[in-house]
C-alpha positions in Angstrom: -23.0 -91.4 -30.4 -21.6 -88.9 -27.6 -24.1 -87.2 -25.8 -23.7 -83.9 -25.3 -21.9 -82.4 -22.0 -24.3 -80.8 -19.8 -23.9 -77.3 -20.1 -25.2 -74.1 -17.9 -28.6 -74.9 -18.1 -28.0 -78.6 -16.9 -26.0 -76.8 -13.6 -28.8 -74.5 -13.1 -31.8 -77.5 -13.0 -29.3 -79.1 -10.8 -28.9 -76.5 -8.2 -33.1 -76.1 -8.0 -33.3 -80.1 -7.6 -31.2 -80.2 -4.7 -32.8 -77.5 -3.4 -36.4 -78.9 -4.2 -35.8 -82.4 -3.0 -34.8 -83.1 0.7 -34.6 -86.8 0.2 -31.6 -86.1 -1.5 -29.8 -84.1 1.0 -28.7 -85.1 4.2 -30.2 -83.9 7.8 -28.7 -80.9 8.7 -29.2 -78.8 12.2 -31.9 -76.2 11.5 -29.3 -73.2 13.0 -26.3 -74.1 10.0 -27.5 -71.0 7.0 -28.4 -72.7 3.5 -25.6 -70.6 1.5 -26.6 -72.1 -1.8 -30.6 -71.5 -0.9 -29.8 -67.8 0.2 -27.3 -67.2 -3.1 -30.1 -68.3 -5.2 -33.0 -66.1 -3.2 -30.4 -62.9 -3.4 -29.2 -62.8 -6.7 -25.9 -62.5 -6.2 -22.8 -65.2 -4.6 -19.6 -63.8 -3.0 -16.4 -64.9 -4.2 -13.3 -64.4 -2.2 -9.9 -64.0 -4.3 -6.8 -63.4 -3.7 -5.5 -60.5 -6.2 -1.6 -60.6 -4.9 -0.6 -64.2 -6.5 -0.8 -64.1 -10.6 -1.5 -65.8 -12.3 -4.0 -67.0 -10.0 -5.1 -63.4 -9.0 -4.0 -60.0 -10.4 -5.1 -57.2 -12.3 -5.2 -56.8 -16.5 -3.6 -54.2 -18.5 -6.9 -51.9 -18.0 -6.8 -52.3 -14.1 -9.7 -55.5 -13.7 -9.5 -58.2 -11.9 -7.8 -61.0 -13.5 -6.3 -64.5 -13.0 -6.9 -67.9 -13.1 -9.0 -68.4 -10.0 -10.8 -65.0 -11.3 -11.8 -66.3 -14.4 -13.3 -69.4 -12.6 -15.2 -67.0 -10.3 -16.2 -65.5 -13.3 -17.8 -69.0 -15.0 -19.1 -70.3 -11.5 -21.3 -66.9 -11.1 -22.5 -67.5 -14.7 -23.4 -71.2 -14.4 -25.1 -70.8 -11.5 -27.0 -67.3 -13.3 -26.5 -65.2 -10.5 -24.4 -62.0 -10.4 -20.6 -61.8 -9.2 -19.6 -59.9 -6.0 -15.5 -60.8 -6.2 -14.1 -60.2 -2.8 -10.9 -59.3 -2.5 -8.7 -60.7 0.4 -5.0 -61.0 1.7 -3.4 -64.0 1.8 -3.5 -64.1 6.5 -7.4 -63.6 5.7 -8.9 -66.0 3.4 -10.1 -68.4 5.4 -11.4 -65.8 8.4 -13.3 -64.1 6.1 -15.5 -67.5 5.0 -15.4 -68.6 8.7 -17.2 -65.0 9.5 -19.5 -64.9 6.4 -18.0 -62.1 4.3 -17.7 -64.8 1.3 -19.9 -67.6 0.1 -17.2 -69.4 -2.1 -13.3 -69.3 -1.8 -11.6 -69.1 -5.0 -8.2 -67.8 -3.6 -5.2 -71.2 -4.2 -6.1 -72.0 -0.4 -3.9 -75.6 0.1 -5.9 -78.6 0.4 -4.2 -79.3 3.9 -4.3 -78.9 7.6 -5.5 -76.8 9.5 -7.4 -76.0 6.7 -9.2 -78.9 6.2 -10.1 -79.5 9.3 -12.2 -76.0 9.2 -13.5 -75.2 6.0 -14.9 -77.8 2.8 -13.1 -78.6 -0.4 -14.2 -79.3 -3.8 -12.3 -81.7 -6.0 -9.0 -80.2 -6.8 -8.7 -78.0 -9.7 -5.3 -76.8 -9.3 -1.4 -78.3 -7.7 1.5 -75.6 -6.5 4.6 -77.1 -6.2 7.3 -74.1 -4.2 11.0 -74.9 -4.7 14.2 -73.0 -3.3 15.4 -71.6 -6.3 18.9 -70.6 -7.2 21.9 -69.6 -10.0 23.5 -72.7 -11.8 26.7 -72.4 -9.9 25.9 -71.7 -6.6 26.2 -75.2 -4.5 22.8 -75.9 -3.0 22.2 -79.9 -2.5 21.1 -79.9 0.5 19.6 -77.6 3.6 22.6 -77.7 5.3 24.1 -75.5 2.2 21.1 -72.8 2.8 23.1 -71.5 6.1 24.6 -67.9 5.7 22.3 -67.3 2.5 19.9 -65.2 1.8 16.7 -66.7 1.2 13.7 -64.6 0.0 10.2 -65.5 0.1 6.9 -63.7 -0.4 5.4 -62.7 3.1 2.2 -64.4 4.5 2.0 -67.0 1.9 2.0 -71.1 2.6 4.9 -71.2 1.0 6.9 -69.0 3.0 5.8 -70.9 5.9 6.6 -74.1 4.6 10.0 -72.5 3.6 11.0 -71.5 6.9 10.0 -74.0 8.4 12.7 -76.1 6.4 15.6 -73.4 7.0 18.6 -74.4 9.3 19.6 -72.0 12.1 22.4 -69.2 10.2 19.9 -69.3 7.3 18.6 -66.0 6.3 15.4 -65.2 6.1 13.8 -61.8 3.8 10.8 -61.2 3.5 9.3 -59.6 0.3 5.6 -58.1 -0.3 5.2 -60.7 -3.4 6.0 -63.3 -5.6 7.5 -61.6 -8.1 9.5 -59.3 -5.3 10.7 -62.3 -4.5 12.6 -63.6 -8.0 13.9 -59.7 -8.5 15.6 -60.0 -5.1 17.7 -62.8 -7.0 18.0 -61.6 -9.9 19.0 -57.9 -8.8 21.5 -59.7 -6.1 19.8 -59.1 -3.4 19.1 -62.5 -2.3 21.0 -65.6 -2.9 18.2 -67.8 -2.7 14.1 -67.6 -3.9 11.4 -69.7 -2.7 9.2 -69.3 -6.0 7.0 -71.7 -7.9 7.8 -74.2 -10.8 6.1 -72.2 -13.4 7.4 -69.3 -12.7 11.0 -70.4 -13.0 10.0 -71.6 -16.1 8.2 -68.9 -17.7 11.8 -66.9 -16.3 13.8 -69.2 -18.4 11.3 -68.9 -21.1 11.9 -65.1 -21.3 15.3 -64.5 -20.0 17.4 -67.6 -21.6 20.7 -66.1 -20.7 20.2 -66.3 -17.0 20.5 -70.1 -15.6 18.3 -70.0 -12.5 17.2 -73.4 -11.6 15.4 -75.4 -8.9 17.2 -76.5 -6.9 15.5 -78.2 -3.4 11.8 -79.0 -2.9 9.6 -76.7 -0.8 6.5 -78.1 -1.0 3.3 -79.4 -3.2 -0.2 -79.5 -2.7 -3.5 -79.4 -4.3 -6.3 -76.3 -3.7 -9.7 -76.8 -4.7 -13.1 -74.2 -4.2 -13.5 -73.8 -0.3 -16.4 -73.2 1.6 -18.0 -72.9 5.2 -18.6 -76.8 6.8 -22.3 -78.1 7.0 -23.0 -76.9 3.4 -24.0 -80.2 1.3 -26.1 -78.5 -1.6 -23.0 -76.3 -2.2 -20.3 -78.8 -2.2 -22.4 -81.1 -4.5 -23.2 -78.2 -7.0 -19.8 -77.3 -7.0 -18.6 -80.8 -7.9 -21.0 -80.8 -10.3 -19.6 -77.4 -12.0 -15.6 -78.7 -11.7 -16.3 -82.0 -13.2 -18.5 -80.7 -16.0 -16.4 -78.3 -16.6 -13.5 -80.2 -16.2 -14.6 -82.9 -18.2 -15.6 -80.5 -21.4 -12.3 -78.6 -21.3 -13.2 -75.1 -20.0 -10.7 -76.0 -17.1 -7.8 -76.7 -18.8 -8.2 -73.6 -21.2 -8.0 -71.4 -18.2 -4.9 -73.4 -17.1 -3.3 -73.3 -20.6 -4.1 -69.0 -21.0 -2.8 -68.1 -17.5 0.2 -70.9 -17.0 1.1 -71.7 -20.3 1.0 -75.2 -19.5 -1.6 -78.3 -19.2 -3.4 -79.3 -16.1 -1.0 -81.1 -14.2 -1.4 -84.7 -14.0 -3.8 -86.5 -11.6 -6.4 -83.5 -12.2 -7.4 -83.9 -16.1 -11.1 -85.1 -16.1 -11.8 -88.6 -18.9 
Protein backbone atom coordinates (compact mmCIF):
# COMPACT_ATOMS: atom_id res chain seq x y z
CA UNK A 1 0.00 0.00 0.00
CA UNK A 2 1.12 3.73 -0.73
CA UNK A 3 1.97 5.65 2.22
CA UNK A 4 0.76 8.80 2.39
CA UNK A 5 2.77 12.02 1.10
CA UNK A 6 3.98 14.02 3.96
CA UNK A 7 2.01 16.94 4.17
CA UNK A 8 2.42 20.43 6.14
CA UNK A 9 2.71 18.98 9.34
CA UNK A 10 5.62 16.58 8.17
CA UNK A 11 7.47 20.17 6.74
CA UNK A 12 6.85 21.80 9.88
CA UNK A 13 8.54 18.73 12.33
CA UNK A 14 11.20 18.95 9.63
CA UNK A 15 12.12 22.45 9.94
CA UNK A 16 12.25 22.09 14.16
CA UNK A 17 14.59 18.85 13.57
CA UNK A 18 17.03 20.64 11.70
CA UNK A 19 16.89 23.27 13.85
CA UNK A 20 17.04 20.99 17.06
CA UNK A 21 19.87 18.70 15.93
CA UNK A 22 23.33 20.17 15.03
CA UNK A 23 24.74 16.84 14.07
CA UNK A 24 22.76 17.11 11.18
CA UNK A 25 23.88 20.44 9.92
CA UNK A 26 27.12 21.32 8.88
CA UNK A 27 29.73 23.84 10.76
CA UNK A 28 28.96 27.12 9.90
CA UNK A 29 30.94 30.57 11.04
CA UNK A 30 29.24 31.88 14.11
CA UNK A 31 28.92 35.68 12.22
CA UNK A 32 26.61 33.93 8.94
CA UNK A 33 22.56 34.93 10.51
CA UNK A 34 20.35 31.62 10.82
CA UNK A 35 17.54 32.90 8.38
CA UNK A 36 15.43 29.84 8.86
CA UNK A 37 16.08 29.98 12.96
CA UNK A 38 15.17 33.82 12.90
CA UNK A 39 11.85 33.18 10.38
CA UNK A 40 10.72 30.72 12.79
CA UNK A 41 11.45 33.01 16.17
CA UNK A 42 9.60 36.11 14.25
CA UNK A 43 6.65 34.83 12.82
CA UNK A 44 6.79 35.91 9.71
CA UNK A 45 9.39 35.01 6.24
CA UNK A 46 10.02 37.59 3.51
CA UNK A 47 9.36 36.74 0.02
CA UNK A 48 10.71 38.66 -2.74
CA UNK A 49 8.54 38.59 -6.13
CA UNK A 50 8.65 40.02 -9.06
CA UNK A 51 4.91 41.52 -9.96
CA UNK A 52 5.98 42.77 -13.70
CA UNK A 53 6.35 39.17 -15.49
CA UNK A 54 2.75 37.20 -15.45
CA UNK A 55 2.14 34.74 -15.23
CA UNK A 56 4.85 34.41 -12.86
CA UNK A 57 3.92 37.76 -10.99
CA UNK A 58 1.01 40.15 -11.57
CA UNK A 59 -1.97 41.33 -10.05
CA UNK A 60 -5.83 39.62 -10.18
CA UNK A 61 -8.87 41.13 -11.35
CA UNK A 62 -9.47 42.75 -7.71
CA UNK A 63 -5.94 44.32 -7.57
CA UNK A 64 -3.86 41.22 -5.37
CA UNK A 65 -0.96 39.83 -5.90
CA UNK A 66 -1.01 37.06 -8.22
CA UNK A 67 1.10 34.60 -10.34
CA UNK A 68 2.67 31.55 -10.35
CA UNK A 69 5.71 32.29 -8.16
CA UNK A 70 3.05 34.15 -5.84
CA UNK A 71 0.99 31.36 -5.30
CA UNK A 72 4.15 29.28 -4.37
CA UNK A 73 5.01 32.09 -1.84
CA UNK A 74 1.70 31.76 -0.76
CA UNK A 75 2.05 27.60 0.00
CA UNK A 76 5.81 28.02 1.25
CA UNK A 77 4.54 30.70 4.09
CA UNK A 78 1.72 28.14 4.98
CA UNK A 79 3.86 24.99 5.17
CA UNK A 80 6.27 26.45 7.07
CA UNK A 81 3.12 28.13 9.44
CA UNK A 82 4.43 31.35 9.52
CA UNK A 83 2.78 34.59 8.04
CA UNK A 84 3.62 36.01 4.48
CA UNK A 85 5.43 39.42 3.96
CA UNK A 86 5.54 39.32 -0.16
CA UNK A 87 8.14 41.84 -1.23
CA UNK A 88 7.78 43.33 -4.23
CA UNK A 89 10.93 44.00 -6.49
CA UNK A 90 12.07 45.13 -10.06
CA UNK A 91 13.51 42.92 -12.20
CA UNK A 92 17.64 45.10 -11.77
CA UNK A 93 16.94 44.44 -7.96
CA UNK A 94 16.22 40.92 -7.02
CA UNK A 95 19.18 39.64 -6.19
CA UNK A 96 20.52 43.07 -4.30
CA UNK A 97 17.76 43.02 -2.26
CA UNK A 98 18.62 39.19 -0.75
CA UNK A 99 22.31 40.16 -0.84
CA UNK A 100 21.34 43.22 1.63
CA UNK A 101 18.71 41.35 3.70
CA UNK A 102 15.40 42.96 2.61
CA UNK A 103 14.10 39.25 1.69
CA UNK A 104 14.53 35.80 3.25
CA UNK A 105 13.40 33.73 0.11
CA UNK A 106 13.46 34.76 -3.61
CA UNK A 107 10.53 33.63 -5.48
CA UNK A 108 10.95 36.10 -8.45
CA UNK A 109 11.97 33.46 -12.05
CA UNK A 110 15.78 34.50 -11.17
CA UNK A 111 17.85 32.15 -13.90
CA UNK A 112 19.66 29.32 -12.56
CA UNK A 113 23.03 30.80 -14.07
CA UNK A 114 26.00 32.92 -13.76
CA UNK A 115 26.68 35.40 -12.04
CA UNK A 116 23.95 34.34 -10.15
CA UNK A 117 25.04 31.32 -9.00
CA UNK A 118 28.04 32.18 -8.07
CA UNK A 119 26.28 34.65 -5.37
CA UNK A 120 23.13 33.51 -4.08
CA UNK A 121 21.72 29.47 -3.40
CA UNK A 122 19.32 27.54 -5.49
CA UNK A 123 16.75 25.08 -4.75
CA UNK A 124 15.93 22.36 -7.16
CA UNK A 125 14.34 23.87 -10.21
CA UNK A 126 10.72 24.35 -10.22
CA UNK A 127 10.34 26.24 -13.33
CA UNK A 128 12.36 26.45 -17.31
CA UNK A 129 11.91 29.84 -19.59
CA UNK A 130 12.78 29.35 -22.94
CA UNK A 131 12.91 33.41 -24.93
CA UNK A 132 12.71 33.18 -28.66
CA UNK A 133 12.82 36.11 -31.44
CA UNK A 134 9.54 36.03 -32.47
CA UNK A 135 8.08 37.09 -35.84
CA UNK A 136 5.05 37.09 -38.72
CA UNK A 137 4.95 33.97 -41.02
CA UNK A 138 6.31 35.72 -43.99
CA UNK A 139 8.87 37.80 -42.87
CA UNK A 140 12.45 35.94 -43.64
CA UNK A 141 14.19 35.47 -40.33
CA UNK A 142 16.63 32.17 -40.47
CA UNK A 143 19.27 33.46 -39.27
CA UNK A 144 20.96 36.65 -37.12
CA UNK A 145 22.27 37.97 -40.05
CA UNK A 146 18.46 38.56 -41.31
CA UNK A 147 17.78 40.65 -37.73
CA UNK A 148 19.86 43.73 -39.29
CA UNK A 149 17.70 46.85 -40.15
CA UNK A 150 14.75 45.38 -37.98
CA UNK A 151 13.19 46.37 -35.25
CA UNK A 152 13.52 44.10 -32.42
CA UNK A 153 11.57 44.80 -29.14
CA UNK A 154 12.28 43.39 -25.93
CA UNK A 155 11.11 44.04 -22.35
CA UNK A 156 13.70 46.26 -20.44
CA UNK A 157 15.87 44.95 -17.61
CA UNK A 158 14.94 41.45 -18.06
CA UNK A 159 17.53 38.28 -18.78
CA UNK A 160 16.09 38.00 -21.72
CA UNK A 161 16.64 41.21 -23.08
CA UNK A 162 20.16 40.78 -22.21
CA UNK A 163 20.63 37.59 -23.67
CA UNK A 164 18.80 39.09 -26.81
CA UNK A 165 21.15 41.82 -27.41
CA UNK A 166 23.66 40.26 -26.74
CA UNK A 167 22.88 37.98 -29.96
CA UNK A 168 21.97 41.16 -32.23
CA UNK A 169 24.37 41.95 -35.27
CA UNK A 170 25.54 45.55 -35.65
CA UNK A 171 22.38 47.52 -37.91
CA UNK A 172 19.98 45.57 -35.71
CA UNK A 173 17.56 47.67 -33.88
CA UNK A 174 17.08 47.56 -30.58
CA UNK A 175 13.53 49.05 -28.48
CA UNK A 176 13.04 48.80 -25.50
CA UNK A 177 9.57 48.32 -23.86
CA UNK A 178 8.45 48.61 -20.05
CA UNK A 179 7.06 44.73 -20.28
CA UNK A 180 6.42 41.66 -21.67
CA UNK A 181 3.29 42.12 -23.05
CA UNK A 182 4.53 45.83 -24.36
CA UNK A 183 6.70 43.96 -26.08
CA UNK A 184 4.24 41.48 -28.35
CA UNK A 185 1.78 44.77 -28.97
CA UNK A 186 4.82 46.53 -30.50
CA UNK A 187 4.46 43.55 -33.20
CA UNK A 188 1.31 43.27 -33.37
CA UNK A 189 0.47 47.13 -33.64
CA UNK A 190 3.53 47.36 -36.23
CA UNK A 191 5.72 48.92 -34.31
CA UNK A 192 8.35 46.44 -34.15
CA UNK A 193 9.26 43.89 -36.68
CA UNK A 194 10.61 41.55 -34.30
CA UNK A 195 9.73 40.37 -30.30
CA UNK A 196 11.81 38.67 -27.97
CA UNK A 197 8.93 36.99 -25.95
CA UNK A 198 8.58 33.53 -24.34
CA UNK A 199 7.21 30.22 -25.84
CA UNK A 200 4.03 30.26 -23.94
CA UNK A 201 3.14 33.27 -24.65
CA UNK A 202 3.33 32.89 -28.39
CA UNK A 203 1.23 30.13 -27.82
CA UNK A 204 -1.42 31.37 -25.64
CA UNK A 205 -1.35 34.35 -28.73
CA UNK A 206 -2.11 31.77 -31.19
CA UNK A 207 -4.49 30.18 -28.85
CA UNK A 208 -6.62 33.48 -28.72
CA UNK A 209 -5.86 35.26 -31.92
CA UNK A 210 -5.83 32.29 -34.68
CA UNK A 211 -5.88 34.65 -37.55
CA UNK A 212 -2.52 36.15 -36.82
CA UNK A 213 0.48 33.73 -37.77
CA UNK A 214 3.22 34.88 -35.45
CA UNK A 215 5.81 32.23 -34.89
CA UNK A 216 9.12 31.56 -33.33
CA UNK A 217 11.34 31.86 -35.19
CA UNK A 218 15.33 31.90 -33.67
CA UNK A 219 16.26 30.72 -30.17
CA UNK A 220 17.06 33.33 -27.40
CA UNK A 221 17.73 31.48 -24.65
CA UNK A 222 16.56 28.60 -21.88
CA UNK A 223 17.20 28.10 -18.45
CA UNK A 224 15.92 26.80 -15.28
CA UNK A 225 15.03 29.17 -11.98
CA UNK A 226 14.53 27.65 -8.71
CA UNK A 227 13.79 29.37 -4.90
CA UNK A 228 16.98 31.62 -4.25
CA UNK A 229 18.42 32.53 -1.13
CA UNK A 230 21.56 34.21 0.65
CA UNK A 231 24.89 31.66 0.63
CA UNK A 232 25.86 29.89 4.01
CA UNK A 233 22.16 29.00 4.75
CA UNK A 234 21.96 25.01 4.99
CA UNK A 235 18.77 24.57 7.19
CA UNK A 236 17.01 26.80 4.52
CA UNK A 237 18.11 25.16 1.38
CA UNK A 238 17.35 21.68 2.95
CA UNK A 239 13.74 22.74 4.10
CA UNK A 240 13.14 24.13 0.91
CA UNK A 241 14.09 20.91 -1.01
CA UNK A 242 12.17 19.29 1.28
CA UNK A 243 8.91 21.60 0.36
CA UNK A 244 9.63 21.40 -3.78
CA UNK A 245 9.97 17.70 -3.78
CA UNK A 246 6.98 17.02 -1.57
CA UNK A 247 5.21 19.23 -3.16
CA UNK A 248 6.37 18.35 -6.39
CA UNK A 249 6.07 14.86 -5.87
CA UNK A 250 2.08 15.15 -4.68
CA UNK A 251 1.15 17.38 -7.55
CA UNK A 252 0.54 20.89 -5.89
CA UNK A 253 3.37 21.96 -8.40
CA UNK A 254 2.13 21.11 -11.43
CA UNK A 255 -1.42 22.49 -10.66
CA UNK A 256 0.03 25.88 -10.26
CA UNK A 257 1.89 25.36 -13.57
CA UNK A 258 -1.32 24.00 -15.36
CA UNK A 259 -3.73 27.22 -13.80
CA UNK A 260 -1.14 30.00 -14.70
CA UNK A 261 0.57 28.44 -18.09
CA UNK A 262 -2.02 26.32 -19.29
CA UNK A 263 0.45 23.69 -19.84
CA UNK A 264 2.35 20.74 -17.83
CA UNK A 265 5.61 21.12 -16.12
CA UNK A 266 8.09 20.94 -18.66
CA UNK A 267 10.05 17.87 -18.89
CA UNK A 268 13.08 17.13 -16.80
CA UNK A 269 11.16 18.86 -13.74
CA UNK A 270 8.05 16.38 -12.98
CA UNK A 271 8.76 14.68 -9.61
CA UNK A 272 8.12 10.21 -9.71
Amino acid sequence: MARPLPGRRHLLALTGLALACPSLRPARAAATPDVLRRVREEGVVRIGVWLETPPWGGFDAEGRPDGSEVAIARLLARDMGLRLRLVRLKAAERMEALLEDRCDILAAVLPMTPPYTGRVAFTLPHGRVNTVFAAPAGLRLESMGDLVGRRVAMSAGTIAADAAHALLPPGAIALFTPGTPQTVEALLLGEADVAVTYDWQLRDLRLARPDLDIVPRLPVQSWTYGLATRLGQPDLQRFLNIFLFLRGLDGTLADIHARYFAAPLPEGLRFR
